[in-house]
N, C-alpha and C positions, 0 to 999 in steps of 0.2 A: 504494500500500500504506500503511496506518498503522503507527502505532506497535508495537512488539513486545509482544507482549500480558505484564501481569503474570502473578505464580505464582497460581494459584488457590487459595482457602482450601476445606477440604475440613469439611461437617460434622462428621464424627466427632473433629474435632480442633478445632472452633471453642471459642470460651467462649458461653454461657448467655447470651440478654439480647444487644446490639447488635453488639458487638465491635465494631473498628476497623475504619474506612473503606478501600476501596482500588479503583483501576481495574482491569477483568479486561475483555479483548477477545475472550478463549478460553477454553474451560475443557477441564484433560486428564483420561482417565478415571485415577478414584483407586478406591482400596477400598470397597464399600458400606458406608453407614453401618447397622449394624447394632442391629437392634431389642433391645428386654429384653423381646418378648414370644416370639422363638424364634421367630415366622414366618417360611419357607420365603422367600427372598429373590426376585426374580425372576428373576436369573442360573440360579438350579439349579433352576427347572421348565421346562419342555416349552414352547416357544414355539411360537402357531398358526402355519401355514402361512401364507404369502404367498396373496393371491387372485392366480392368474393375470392378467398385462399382454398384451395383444395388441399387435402391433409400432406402430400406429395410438397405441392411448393410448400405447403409453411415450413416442413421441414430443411428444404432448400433454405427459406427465407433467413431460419432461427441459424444454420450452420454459418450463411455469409453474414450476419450480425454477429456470432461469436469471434468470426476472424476481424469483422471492425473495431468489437471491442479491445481483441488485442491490438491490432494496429494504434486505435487512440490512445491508451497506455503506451505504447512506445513514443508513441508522439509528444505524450506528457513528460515523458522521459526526457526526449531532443528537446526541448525548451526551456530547462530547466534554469540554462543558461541565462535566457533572454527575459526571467523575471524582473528584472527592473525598467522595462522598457515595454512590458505588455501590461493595458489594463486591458478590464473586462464592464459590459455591459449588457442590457438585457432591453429589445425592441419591442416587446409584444408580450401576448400573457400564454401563451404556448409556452411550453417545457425547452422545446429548440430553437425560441425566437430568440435568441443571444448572437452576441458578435465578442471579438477581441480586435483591439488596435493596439497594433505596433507603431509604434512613436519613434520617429527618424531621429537620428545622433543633432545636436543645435549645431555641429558645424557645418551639418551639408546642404548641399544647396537644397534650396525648398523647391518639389517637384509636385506635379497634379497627382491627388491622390487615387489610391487603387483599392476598387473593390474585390477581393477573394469569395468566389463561391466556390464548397467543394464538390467533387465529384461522390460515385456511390451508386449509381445505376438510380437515384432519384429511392432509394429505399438502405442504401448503409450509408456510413460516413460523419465524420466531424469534425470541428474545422482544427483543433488540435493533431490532428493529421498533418496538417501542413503548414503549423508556424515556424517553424525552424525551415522548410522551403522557401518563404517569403522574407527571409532575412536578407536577401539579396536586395531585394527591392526598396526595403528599410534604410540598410545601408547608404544604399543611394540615394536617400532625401525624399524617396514616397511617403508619406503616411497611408499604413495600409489598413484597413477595416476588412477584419475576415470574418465572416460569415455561415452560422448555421442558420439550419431554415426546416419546416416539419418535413416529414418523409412518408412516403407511401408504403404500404396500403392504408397506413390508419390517416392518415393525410393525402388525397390524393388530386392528382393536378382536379383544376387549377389552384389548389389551396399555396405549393411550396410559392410558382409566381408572386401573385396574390403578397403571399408575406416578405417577398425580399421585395414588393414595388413601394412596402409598406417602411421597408426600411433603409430603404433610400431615402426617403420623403423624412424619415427621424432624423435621419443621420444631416440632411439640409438643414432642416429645422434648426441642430442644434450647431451645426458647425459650419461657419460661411465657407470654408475651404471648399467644402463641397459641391458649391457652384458648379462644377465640373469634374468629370471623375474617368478613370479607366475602370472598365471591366476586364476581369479574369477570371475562367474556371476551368476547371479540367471535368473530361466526362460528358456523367448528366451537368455539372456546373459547368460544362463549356455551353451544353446547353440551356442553359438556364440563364447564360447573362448573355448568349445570342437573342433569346429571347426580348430580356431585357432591353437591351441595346436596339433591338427593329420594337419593338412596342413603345421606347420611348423618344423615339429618332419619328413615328411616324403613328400619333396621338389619337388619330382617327383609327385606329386597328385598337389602340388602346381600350377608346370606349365600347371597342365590339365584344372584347376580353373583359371589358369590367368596366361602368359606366361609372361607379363609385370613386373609382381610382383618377379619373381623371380630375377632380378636385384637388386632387393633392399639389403641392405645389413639389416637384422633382429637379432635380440634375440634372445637365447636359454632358452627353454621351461625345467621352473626348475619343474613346477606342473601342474596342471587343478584340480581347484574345481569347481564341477557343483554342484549347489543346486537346485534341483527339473529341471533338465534341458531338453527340449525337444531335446530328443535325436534319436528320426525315426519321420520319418513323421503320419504315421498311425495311431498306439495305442492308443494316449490323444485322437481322436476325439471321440469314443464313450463315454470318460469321462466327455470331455470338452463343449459339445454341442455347440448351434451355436457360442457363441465365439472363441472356438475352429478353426470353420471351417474357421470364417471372417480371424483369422490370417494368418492360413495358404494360404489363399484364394491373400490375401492381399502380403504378400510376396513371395509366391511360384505361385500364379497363377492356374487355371485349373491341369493343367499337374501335379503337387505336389501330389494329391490325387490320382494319378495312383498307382498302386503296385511296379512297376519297373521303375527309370527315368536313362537319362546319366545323365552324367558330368554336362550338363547346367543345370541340376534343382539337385543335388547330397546337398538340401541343410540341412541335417543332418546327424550326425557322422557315423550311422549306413548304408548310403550312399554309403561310403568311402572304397576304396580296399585299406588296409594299411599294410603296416609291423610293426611299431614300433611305440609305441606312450609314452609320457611322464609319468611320476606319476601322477596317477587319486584317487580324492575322489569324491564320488557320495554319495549328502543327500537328503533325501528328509521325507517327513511327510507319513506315515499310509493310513490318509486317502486324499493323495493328485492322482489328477486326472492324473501325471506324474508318482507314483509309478509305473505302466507298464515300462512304457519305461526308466526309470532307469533301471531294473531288466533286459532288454532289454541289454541294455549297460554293462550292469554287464557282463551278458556270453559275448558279443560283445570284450570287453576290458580284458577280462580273458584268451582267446583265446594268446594273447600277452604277451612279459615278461613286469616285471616294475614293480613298487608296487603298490597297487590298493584299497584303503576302500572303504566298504561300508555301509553306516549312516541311518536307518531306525528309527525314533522319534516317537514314539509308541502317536496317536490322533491327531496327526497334520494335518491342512490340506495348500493350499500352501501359500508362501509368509509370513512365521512363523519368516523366519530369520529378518524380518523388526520390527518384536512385541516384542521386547529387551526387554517387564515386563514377558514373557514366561521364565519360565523355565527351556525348549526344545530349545527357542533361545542362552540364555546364553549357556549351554551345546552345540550346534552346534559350538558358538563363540570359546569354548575351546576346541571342536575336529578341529577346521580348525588351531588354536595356535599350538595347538602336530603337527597334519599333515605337516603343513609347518616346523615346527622344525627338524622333522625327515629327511627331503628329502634338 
């Protein structure tokens, strides 16, 4: 067991701008932090329905949250270091509506900040998995806000959406920095801030996804880095095999594996009727089972002006950006440095 987690600071009671530093191992549920635009919170509306688990996946479901759990422990492990310089806060009244920011060194230059969403196929994962990955980006003068958010089946789309558009719109509220932000996520959170990033690039699609949401007042989408990001629905699953299918199974429900859905299952980028979308980078490994649907995205987001790379890591397969004694990782590290530098 580690250390006994500190108290957790609660947006609605932080100060504006960095605040003070502090370790959080946990965070407990506090009060939502409430908007001044009077939008309906996500507590007091009608939460969708679970998609039915068959005894089959849940067993699948409970052994790949066993291995997340270890994973998160290790990852509480790698950060032990970085306690002075991570606090912790809580965006919502959900168990996983929490974030942590990492607070850049006062000598480096001050850079537009970066949102972390993590990956997890949209049902494992947290974001203590990858603070010790985003020490790069610290280092370098980003302030980075990483990112939990609930998970499917007991949360399923559009509920995770939904709560990271929600805490954006917090994280504005309270910190002017965030006038403008990069997106990042690996995965489902590549998917999830591609999302992000075309819903909030192109407002009218917004209020098709959620009419509520558009009151909010939000941030401008300086980027999107997807790293290996499920970007349609279809393509990964003859790569991905059954896990593949549990996720999407789990998030998107029956209806997700059709060929054609609306709005209420529209839950990847390639979904979306858009005009305009932000600065995109799209990486992923060789032999990752997401390489389709990158290439997918590629024509999809090429169709559009803006600037747009694309990162193909010749043997990789997925979840490389987490194996920092790679190579291919480090090199990824200093293509997402240049990318955001340019834009």
């Amino acid at each position: 067991m580690g250390p006994r987690p500190a108290e957790p600071l609660n947006l609605a009671s932080a100060p504006r701008g960095c605040g003070s530093a502090g370790s959080v191992e946990a965070l407990r549920a506090g009060p939502i932090l409430r908007s001044t635009t009077g939008v309906t919170s996500a507590a007091m509306r009608p939460a969708p329905t679970p998609h039915p688990v068959s005894p089959p996946q849940r067993l699948l479901l409970w052994l790949m949250r066993a291995i997340g759990r270890l994973l998160g422990w290790v990852g509480r492990v790698r950060r032990r270091g970085l306690a002075s310089v991570v606090e912790g806060a809580r965006y919502g009244t959900r168990r996983q509506e929490t974030l942590e920011t990492l607070h850049p060194p006062p000598s480096a230059e001050t850079r537009t900040p970066v949102i972390y969403v993590h990956g997890g196929g949209w049902i494992i994962g947290q974001k203590e998995m990858y603070t010790a990955d985003l020490e790069f980006l610290r280092r370098r003068g980003h302030r980075v806000y990483n990112l939990d958010y609930p998970l499917a089946p007991e949360h399923p789309f559009p509920v995770p959406l939904q709560s990271l558009v929600r805490a954006l719109a917090s994280l504005l509220e309270h910190h002017d920095e965030c006038e403008r932000v990069h997106l990042i996520g690996d995965s489902a959170g590549g998917n999830l801030v591609m999302m992000l990033g075309l819903l909030l690039t192109n407002r009218e699609r917004l209020a098709e996804f959620d009419a509520d949401l558009t009151a909010l007042r939000l941030p401008e989408i300086a980027s999107v880095v997807a790293l290996y990001g499920v970007h349609d629905r279809l393509s990964w699953l003859g790569h991905g095999g059954r896990f593949a299918r549990l996720m999407l199974h789990c998030y998107g429900g029956r209806g997700a594996f059709e060929p054609l859905v609306g709005p209420d299952l529209a839950l990847a980028p390639l979904d979306l009727r858009i005009a305009r979308r932000p600065a995109c980078l799209l990486a992923v490994g060789s032999r990752d089972p997401l390489l389709e649907s990158t290439r997918l995205a590629e024509k999809h987001l090429a169709a559009l002006s803006g600037p747009l790379e694309v990162r193909v890591y010749d043997g990789e397969h997925h979840g490389f950006f987490n194996m920092s004694w790679r190579e291919n990782s480090q090199l990824l590290r200093r293509d997402i440095e240049i990318f955001l530098d340019g834009v």
